[in-house]
N, C-alpha and C positions, 0 to 999 in steps of 0.2 A: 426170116432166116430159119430155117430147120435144122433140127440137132436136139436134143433132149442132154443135159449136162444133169453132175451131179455135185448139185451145189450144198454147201457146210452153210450153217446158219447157228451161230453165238447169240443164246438166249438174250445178253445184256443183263442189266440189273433187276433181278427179278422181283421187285417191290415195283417197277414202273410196268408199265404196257405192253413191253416189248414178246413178252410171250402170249399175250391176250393176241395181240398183232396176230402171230405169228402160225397159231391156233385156228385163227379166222381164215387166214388165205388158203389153209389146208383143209379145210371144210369142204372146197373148190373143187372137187374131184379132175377140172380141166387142166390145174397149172403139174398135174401128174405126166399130159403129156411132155411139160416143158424142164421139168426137173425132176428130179430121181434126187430130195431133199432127207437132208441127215440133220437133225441138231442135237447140240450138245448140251445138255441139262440134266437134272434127273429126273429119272420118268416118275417119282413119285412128287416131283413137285406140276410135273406135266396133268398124270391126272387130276390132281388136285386143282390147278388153275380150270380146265377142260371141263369139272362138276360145277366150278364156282358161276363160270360163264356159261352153264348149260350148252358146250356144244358138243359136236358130234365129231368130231374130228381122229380121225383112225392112225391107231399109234403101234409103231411095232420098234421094238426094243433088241438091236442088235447087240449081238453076241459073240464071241470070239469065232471065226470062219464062218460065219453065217454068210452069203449074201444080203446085203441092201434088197430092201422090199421095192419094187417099181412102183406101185398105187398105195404108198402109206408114207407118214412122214415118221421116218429112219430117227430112233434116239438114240446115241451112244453118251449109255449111263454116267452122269458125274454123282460121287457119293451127296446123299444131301444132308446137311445141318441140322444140328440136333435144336439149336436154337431158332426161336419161331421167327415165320419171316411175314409180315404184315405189309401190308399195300400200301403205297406213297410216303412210309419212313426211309429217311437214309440211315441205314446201319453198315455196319464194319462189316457185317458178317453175309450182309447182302453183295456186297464189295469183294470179299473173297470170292464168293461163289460167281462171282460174273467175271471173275479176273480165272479161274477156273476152267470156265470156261472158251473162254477165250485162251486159253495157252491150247489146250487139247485141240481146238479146233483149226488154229497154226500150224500144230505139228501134223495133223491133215490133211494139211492145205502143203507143206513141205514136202512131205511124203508121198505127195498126188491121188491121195486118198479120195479126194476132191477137188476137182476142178476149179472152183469159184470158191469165196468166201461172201457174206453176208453179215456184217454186224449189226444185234440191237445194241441199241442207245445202252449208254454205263453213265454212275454217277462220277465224275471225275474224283471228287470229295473223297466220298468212302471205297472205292480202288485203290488209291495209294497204299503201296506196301515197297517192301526191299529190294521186291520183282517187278513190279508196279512201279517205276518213277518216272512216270512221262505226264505230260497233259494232255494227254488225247491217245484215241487208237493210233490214229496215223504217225507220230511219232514211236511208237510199237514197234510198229508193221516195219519201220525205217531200220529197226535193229534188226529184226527177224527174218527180213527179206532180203533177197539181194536189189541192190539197184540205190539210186536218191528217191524218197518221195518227193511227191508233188500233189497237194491236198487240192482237190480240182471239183467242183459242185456242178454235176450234168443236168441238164434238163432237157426236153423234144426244143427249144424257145431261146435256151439262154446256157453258156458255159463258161465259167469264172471259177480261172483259176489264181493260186496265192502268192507272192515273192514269200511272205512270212506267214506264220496261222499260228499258233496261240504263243504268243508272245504278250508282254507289257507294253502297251502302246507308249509309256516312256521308252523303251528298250529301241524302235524298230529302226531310228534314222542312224543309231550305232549299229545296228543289225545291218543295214545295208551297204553292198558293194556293187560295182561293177560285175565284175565276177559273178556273184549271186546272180543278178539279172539274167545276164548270161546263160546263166544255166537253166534258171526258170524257162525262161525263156525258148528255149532248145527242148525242153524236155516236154512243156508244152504244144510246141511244134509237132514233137515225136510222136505225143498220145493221138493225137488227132489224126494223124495221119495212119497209123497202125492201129490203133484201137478203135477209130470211128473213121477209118476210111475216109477219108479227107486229102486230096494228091496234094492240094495247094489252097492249104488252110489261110483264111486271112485272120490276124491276131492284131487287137487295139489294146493298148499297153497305157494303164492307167497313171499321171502322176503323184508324187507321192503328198507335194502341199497345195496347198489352195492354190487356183489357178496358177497352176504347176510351175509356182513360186512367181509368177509374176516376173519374169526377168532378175531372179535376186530378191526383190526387196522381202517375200517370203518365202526364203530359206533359199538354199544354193544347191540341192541337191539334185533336181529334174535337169538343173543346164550341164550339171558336171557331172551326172553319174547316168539316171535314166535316156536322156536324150542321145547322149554317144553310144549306147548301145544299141539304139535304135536304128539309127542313124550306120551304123557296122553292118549289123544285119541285113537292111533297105541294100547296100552297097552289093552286098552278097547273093543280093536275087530274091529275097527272103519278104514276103509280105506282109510284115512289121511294122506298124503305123502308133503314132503317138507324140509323145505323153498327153494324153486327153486329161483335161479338168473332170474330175469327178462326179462335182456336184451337179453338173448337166450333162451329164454324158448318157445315162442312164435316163432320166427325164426327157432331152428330147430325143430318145430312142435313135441313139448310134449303133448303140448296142446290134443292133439290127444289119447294119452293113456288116457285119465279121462271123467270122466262124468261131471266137470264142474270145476274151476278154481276162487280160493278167493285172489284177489289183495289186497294190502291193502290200496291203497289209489284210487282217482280218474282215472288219466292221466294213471298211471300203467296197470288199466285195460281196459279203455274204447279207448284207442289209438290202440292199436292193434284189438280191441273187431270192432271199427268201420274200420278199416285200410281191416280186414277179411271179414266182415260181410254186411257193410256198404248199405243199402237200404232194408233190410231183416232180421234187426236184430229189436227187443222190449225189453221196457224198462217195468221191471214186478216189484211193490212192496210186494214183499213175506212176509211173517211174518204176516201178517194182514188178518183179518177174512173176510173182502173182498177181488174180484178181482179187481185190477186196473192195465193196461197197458196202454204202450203209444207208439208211432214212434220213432226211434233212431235219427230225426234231430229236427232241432229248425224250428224256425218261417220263416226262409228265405224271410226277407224281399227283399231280393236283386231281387226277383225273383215273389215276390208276385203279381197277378193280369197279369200276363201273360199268364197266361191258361197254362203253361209247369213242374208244379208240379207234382212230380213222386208219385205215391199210394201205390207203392209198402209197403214201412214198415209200414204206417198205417193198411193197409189190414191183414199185416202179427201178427200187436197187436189185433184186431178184433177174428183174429184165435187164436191166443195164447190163449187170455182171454178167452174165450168160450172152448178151449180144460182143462185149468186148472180149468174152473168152472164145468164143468160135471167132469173131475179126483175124483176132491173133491166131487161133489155128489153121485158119485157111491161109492167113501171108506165110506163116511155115510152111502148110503143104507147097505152099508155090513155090518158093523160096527153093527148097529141097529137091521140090525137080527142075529147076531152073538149073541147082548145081548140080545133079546126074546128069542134067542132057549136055554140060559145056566140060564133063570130066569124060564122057562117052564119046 
């Protein structure tokens, strides 16, 4: 697909990887054909990472009506911290500054400043603040943006998406409704079809207890709650199949007959989803009138400031986001002359 967009990229917690990452793929000189990238961090923490990892990575430091550089990775300056920030600590102050960054890059992304967004990895921990109370970006993006999220993990192989994502696994069988489903459900549908060009997505709808309660005798909630939704849908023309047992659904590769797959809790799907996928898979908030993706690992401090940080799924959120942002600009363009030519 051709287009050159110009995608926002939120440093993340800058004690993990995420800028080491982010450094590395812009070394690339090629992925300049495919973005016209901006991140949000301060440039004096940029160089500073850029000397530590001896790379060479070409940085131009936008300024009020400047244009965006086409062959450099675009910084727009966040003030940096007087207090020192060391590789693989979680600190508060690391926390502010990722949370920083990611508000500015928001109002970017609002503003149409940019096209796409890109998150690195945050520590959930040391984010929390006043501004800050959610467990994850995607609960964020869900205030921020217009639309419902739908936390949805893409891969070329495999796509699984959430009924619920960070919840207390005591909380979820309260957490669910018909209704819910529903919406998953639908919104699921939606992405696939508009963001990944899919006319007639086929969707395998995971249930929620072991062998999807067994008729009752474990739990009552796949007969009474997932199953008639399913079952609504099927009626409606809708290619909706399920509630499939979990624990072999995935193992003898069902997986494989669908176009994408609705867990209904966390663990259920993202275990398998990274078990398959793991370095090549992205995390996409669908439901929302922007793009935003992000890498399938976390901050790794374990590994932070070593120069041996893998690029792989960041790169592969880069692409994601940029393939689902031109999807949806082209159904617009059509869209739009669809309705001039029937108001002509």
């Amino acid at each position: 697909m051709s287009g050159k967009i110009k995608l926002g990229i939120s440093m993340g917690d800058p004690n993990g990887i995420g800028i080491e990452i982010i450094l590395k793929i812009f070394e690339d000189k090629r992925m300049f054909d495919f973005f016209t990238p901006i991140i949000f961090a301060p440039i004096k923490l940029l160089e500073k990472q850029k000397n530590h990892f001896d790379l060479t990575t070409n940085l131009f430091l936008v300024k009020d009506k400047k244009k965006d550089h086409r062959a450099k990775l675009n910084v727009y300056n966040i003030p940096m911290p007087a207090d020192e920030l060391v590789f693989g600590q979680a600190s508060k102050v690391a926390g502010s500054l990722a949370f920083e960054a990611i508000k500015a890059a928001t109002t970017a992304l609002k503003q149409g400043k940019i096209d796409a967004l890109v998150t690195a990895p945050i520590n959930k921990e040391t984010i929390q603040s006043e501004d800050f109370n959610f467990p994850g970006h995607t609960s964020y993006f869900a205030r921020e943006l217009n639309g419902e999220s739908l936390m949805f993990m893409v891969s070329d192989e495999l796509k699984v998406a959430l009924v619920t994502d960070h919840i207390p696994i005591k909380d979820i069988s309260d957490e669910i409704t018909a209704d819910l489903i529903k919406q998953k459900v639908s919104q699921l549908e939606q992405s696939l079809k508009h963001d990944f060009d899919l006319n007639r997505p086929r969707i395998a709808v995971l249930g929620l207890n072991p062998h999807t309660g067994d008729k009752g005798v474990i739990g009552k909630e796949d007969d009474q709650l997932v199953r008639p939704v399913i079952e609504e849908f099927c009626q409606k023309g809708h290619l909706v199949f399920g509630p499939y047992a979990a624990d072999s659904f995935f193992g003898n590769q069902t997986h494989l007959n669908f176009d994408a797959v609705l867990a209904i809790y966390h663990d259920q799907g993202l275990i398998p989803f990274k078990t398959l996928t793991f370095g090549e898979g992205t995390n996409f908030t669908a439901g929302l009138s922007k793009v935003r993706t992000s890498p399938d690992h976390g901050t790794a401090f374990e590994i932070a400031g070593k120069g041996i940080a893998n690029v792989s799924s960041f790169r592969t959120a880069m692409f994601t986001a940029r393939k689902i942002y031109l999807n949806r600009k082209e159904k617009s363009n059509f869209n739009q002359a669809n309705k001039a030519e029937k108001t002509a």
